[in-house]
N, C-alpha and C positions, 0 to 999 in steps of 0.2 A: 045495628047496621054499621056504627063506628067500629064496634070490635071486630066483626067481619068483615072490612074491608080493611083494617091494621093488620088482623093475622093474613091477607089475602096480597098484599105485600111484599112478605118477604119471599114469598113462594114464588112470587115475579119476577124477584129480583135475581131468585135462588137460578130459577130456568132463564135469564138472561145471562148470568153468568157462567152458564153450564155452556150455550149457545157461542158468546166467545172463548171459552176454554179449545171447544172440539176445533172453531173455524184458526185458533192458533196451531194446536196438533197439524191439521187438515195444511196449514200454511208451511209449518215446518218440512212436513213431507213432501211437500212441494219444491221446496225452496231447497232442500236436502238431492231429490232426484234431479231436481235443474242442474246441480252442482256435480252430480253425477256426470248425467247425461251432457250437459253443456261445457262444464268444465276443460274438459281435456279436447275440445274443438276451437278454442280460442273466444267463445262467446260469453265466457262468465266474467262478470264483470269481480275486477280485484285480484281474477286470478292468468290474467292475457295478457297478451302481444299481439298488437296490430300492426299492420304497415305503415308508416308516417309518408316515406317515399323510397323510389326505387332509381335507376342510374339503367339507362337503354340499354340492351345485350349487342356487346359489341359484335365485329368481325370473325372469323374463326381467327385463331391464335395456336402458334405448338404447344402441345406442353410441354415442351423441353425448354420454351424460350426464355427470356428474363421475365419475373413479374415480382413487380413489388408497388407496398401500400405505404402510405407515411398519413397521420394526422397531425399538422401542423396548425393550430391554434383553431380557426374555424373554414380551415381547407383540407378536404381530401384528396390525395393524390393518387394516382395511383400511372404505372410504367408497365409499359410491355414493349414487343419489338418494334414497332408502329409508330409509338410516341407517351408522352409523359402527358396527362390529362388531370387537369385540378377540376373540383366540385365543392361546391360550398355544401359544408355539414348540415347546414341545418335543415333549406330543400333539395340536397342533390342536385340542382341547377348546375349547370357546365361552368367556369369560370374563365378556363384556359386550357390552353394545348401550346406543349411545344412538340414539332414535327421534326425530325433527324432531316439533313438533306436527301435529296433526291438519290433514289438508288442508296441509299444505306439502312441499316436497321439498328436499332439498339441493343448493344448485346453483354453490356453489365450496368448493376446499378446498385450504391450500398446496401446495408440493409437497414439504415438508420437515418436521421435525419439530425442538425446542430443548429442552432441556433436559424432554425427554417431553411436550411438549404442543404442541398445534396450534392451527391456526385454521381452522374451516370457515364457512361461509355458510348459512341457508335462507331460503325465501319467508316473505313475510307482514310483520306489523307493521303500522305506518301509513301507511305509504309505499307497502305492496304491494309485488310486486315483489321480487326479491334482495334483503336489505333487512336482516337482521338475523345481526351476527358474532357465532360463539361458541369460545371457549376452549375446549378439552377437554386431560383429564390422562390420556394414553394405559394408563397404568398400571392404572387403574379404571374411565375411561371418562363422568368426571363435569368438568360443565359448572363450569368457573372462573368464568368472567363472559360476560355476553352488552353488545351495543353495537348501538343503532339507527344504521348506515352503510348505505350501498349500494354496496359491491364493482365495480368495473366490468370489464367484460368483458375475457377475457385472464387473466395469471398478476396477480391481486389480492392477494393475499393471500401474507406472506411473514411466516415468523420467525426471529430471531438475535438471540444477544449480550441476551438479557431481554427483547426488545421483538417487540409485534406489530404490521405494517406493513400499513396497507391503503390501497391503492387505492379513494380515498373517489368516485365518478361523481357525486355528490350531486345535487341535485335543483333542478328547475326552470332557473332560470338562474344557480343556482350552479356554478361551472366545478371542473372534477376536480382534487382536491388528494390528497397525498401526507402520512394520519394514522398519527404512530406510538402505541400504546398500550402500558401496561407488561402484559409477558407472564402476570405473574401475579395483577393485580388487576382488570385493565383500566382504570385511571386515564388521561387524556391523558397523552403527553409532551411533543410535538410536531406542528405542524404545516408543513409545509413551502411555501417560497414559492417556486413552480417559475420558470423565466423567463417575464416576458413572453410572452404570444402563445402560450404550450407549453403541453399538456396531459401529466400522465403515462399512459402505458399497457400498461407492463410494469413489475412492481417485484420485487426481491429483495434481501437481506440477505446481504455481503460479511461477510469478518472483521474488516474494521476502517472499512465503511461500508458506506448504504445505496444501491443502485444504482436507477437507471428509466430507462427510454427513453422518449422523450416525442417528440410527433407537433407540433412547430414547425411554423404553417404547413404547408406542402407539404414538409416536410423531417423525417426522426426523425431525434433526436439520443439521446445517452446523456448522465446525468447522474450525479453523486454528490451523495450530502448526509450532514454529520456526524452519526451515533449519538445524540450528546450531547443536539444541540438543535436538528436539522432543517437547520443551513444551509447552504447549498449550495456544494461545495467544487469543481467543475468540472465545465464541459459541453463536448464537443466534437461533432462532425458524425458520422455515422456514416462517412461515405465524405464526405472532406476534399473531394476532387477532383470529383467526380461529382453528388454528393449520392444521399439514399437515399430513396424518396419512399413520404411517408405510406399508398400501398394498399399497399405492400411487407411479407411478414408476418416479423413478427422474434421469436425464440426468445431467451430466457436459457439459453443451455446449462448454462453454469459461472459461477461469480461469482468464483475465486481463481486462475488470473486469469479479470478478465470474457470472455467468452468467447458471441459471439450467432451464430446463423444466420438469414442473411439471405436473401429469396428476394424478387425483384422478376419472377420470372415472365422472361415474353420482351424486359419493358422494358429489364433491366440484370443488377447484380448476383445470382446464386444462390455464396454463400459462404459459411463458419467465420471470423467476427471478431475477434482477439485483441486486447486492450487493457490496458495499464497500471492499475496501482494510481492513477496520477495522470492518468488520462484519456488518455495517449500510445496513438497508435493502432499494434500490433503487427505478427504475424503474419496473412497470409490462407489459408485454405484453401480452395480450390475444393471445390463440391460435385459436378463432375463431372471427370475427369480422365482423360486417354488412357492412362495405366496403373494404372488401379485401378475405373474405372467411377462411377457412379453413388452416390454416398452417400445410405441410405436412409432413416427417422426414427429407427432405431437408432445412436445418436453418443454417447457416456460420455467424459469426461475425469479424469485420474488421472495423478499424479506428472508433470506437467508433458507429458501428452502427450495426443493427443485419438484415441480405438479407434472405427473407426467399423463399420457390415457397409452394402456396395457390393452391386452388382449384375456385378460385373466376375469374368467366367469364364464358363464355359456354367452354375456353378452357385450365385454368389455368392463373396466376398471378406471377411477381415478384414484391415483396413490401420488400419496408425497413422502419427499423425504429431507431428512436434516443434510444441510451441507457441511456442517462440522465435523460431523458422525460416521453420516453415508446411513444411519439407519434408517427404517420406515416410521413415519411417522402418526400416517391413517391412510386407509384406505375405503371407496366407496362404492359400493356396489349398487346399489341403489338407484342409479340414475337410467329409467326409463325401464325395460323389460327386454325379455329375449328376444322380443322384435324389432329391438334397437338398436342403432350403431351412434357410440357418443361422438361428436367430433363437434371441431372451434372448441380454444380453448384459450382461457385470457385471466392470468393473475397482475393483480394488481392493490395496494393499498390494505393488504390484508383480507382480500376476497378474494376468490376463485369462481370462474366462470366456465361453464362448459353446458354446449348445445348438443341433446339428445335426439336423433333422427327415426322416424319409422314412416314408411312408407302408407302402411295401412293405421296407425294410430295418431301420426301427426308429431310436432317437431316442438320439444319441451326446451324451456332456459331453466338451470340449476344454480342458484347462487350459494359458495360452502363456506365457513370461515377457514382461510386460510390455516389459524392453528392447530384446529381440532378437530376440520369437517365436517362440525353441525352444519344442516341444510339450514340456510335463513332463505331462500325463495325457492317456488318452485311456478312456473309459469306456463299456458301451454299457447304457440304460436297459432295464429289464424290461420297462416299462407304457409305453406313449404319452404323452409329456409336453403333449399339445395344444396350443394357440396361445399362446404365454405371451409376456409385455411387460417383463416384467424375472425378474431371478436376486437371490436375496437369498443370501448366507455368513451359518449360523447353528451357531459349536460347528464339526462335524464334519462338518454336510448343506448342502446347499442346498436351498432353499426357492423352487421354482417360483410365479409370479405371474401370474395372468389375469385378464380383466377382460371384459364386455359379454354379451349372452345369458343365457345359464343355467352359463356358465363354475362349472365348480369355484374358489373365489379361490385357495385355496394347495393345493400338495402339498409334502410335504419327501421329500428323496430321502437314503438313507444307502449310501454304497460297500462292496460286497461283494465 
């Protein structure tokens, strides 16, 4: 009986182990199809994005009007014609509103923010008109100083290094000059003596000076002027060779290095213009190219390199490129399928961000290493992230941006 129930034993053991082997197979397929089927709905857990919180859908808004976003420390801000609105980052909560006066609208505003404050623009004054700048401390949301100028049209308004830059249009037959103000009291600094013959009509704030592009004549040029005291440290041609001509519309992408895009339409140039700290003219990037497509208004630069999203694939493209070179560096096709359209797009710290949209599969986050475009995340959103124009890193989340209609302004999204 001993020996028959020793050999009777292992044969026990044998079909008990046989019992958990199949219920691991039987778990794996499960756990495989879940991943499947769940995955790409936002419900798999390790591989999602859920909503943490959302921000009310405001008013209708043009979309022509101003809108811009600023994240300053643990406030979100964001500006449109109506007024400048802070949120605190963590739950969307309101903090603050400043409101233009009565009967005017806001109708420019940097695209950056210094040491937490800005500069926006409304109508009115004496002048009428765009016509009166004002300081705001993003923190609270209160007016520093205000200053009867008139902004002129394009990127007017710029700050850095203490100082607020405006693109003065001035009035009547006074010719547009280049005022800087101190950021925190609004006292003059400087005024700048641009060349001869040259108006400015793009300006921003490098790190170690201030830049504009000025419409000489029938030709833009770029210029620098010292921080210090306005003067002017060198100007060259946009396009040495060719020239770059005044209807031609030109973007400040970047300022460290200066870095424009230039679009002459059917006349000439449509490129990425890289330039020197001392006005040397660099690197060019074409905006359309036979292996990568169409570069589209989504173009971020970051760690000496420029991430753009194309039109090239049957379903869009992300490529980068070196800024020293102009050459491509990688490109990635990969993100989503032909039912998708990628857009938000956010470098930073050696990452690259960009949100994949499909109506009928649902809205993915791609995280790529900046150098090489290995994918280090792929994540699939719970909710519709809508039409969004930038990606904000906040902590842990990322903070969706949109702008025009009755758009929601921010959602923030936390990985599940």
């Amino acid at each position: 009986m001993r020996r028959d129930g020793a050999a009777a034993a292992p044969r026990t053991w044998r079909s008990a182990f046989g019992c958990l082997a199949a219920v691991g197979v039987l778990l794996g397929i499960v756990v495989g199809l879940g991943g499947v089927l769940l995955g790409p709905t936002g419900y798999w857990p390790g591989s999602s994005m859920t909503t943490a919180w959302e921000t009310p859908s405001d008013g209708q808004a043009p979309e022509d009007g101003v809108h811009r976003a600023w994240l300053a420390g643990d406030t979100l801000v964001r500006a449109r014609y109506d007024a400048v609105t802070g949120f605190d980052a963590g739950s969307g909560g309101k903090r603050w509103e400043f409101v233009p006066p009565r009967r005017t609208d806001i109708c420019a505003a940097g695209e950056t923010a210094d040491d937490n404050r800005v500069l926006i623009a409304h109508t009115g004054g004496a002048g009428g008109g765009c016509s009166v700048v004002v300081a705001l401390g993003l923190a609270d949301g209160r007016e520093l100083w205000r200053a009867s100028l008139a902004p002129a049209d394009g990127d007017a308004l710029a700050v850095g290094g203490g100082l607020g830059v405006v693109l003065d249009a001035g009035a009547g037959k006074d010719a547009p000059v280049l005022r800087a103000l101190d950021l925190r009291t609004g006292s003059p600094r400087w005024t700048a003596a641009v060349p001869k013959g040259c108006a400015p009509v793009r300006t921003d704030v490098a790190p170690r000076q201030v830049v504009a592009v000025l419409a000489c004549g029938e030709e833009m040029k770029l210029a620098a002027f010292d921080p210090a005291d306005g003067k002017e440290r060198w100007t060259t041609p946009l396009d040495a060779r060719n020239g770059v001509s005044t209807g031609a519309r030109v973007a400040l992408t970047a300022t460290d290095p200066v870095v424009l895009r230039v679009d002459e339409g059917d006349r000439g140039i449509d490129a990425f213009l890289v330039f020197g700290p001392d006005g040397r003219p660099g690197a060019r990037i074409q905006s359309t190219g036979d292996g990568y497509g169409t570069i589209g208004p989504q173009a971020v630069v970051s760690d000496g390199r420029l991430f753009a999203l194309t039109d090239g694939g049957p379903w869009g493209r992300l490529v980068a490129f070196d800024l020293t070179t102009g050459g491509e560096l990688w490109q990635d096709d990969g993100i989503g399928g032909a039912a998708y359209v990628v857009q938000g797009l956010h470098a930073e710290a050696g990452r690259v961000m960009a949100v994949s949209g499909s109506g009928k599969y649902g809205d993915h986050l791609y995280v790529l290493d900046a150098a090489t475009g290995d994918e280090q995340e792929e994540r699939a959103f719970r909710d519709d992230t809508g039409s969004l124009v930038d990606l904000l890193p906040y902590k842990d989340r990322i903070i969706a941006v949109r702008s025009g209609g009755r758009a929601k302004p921010f959602s923030a999204y936390e990985r599940w």
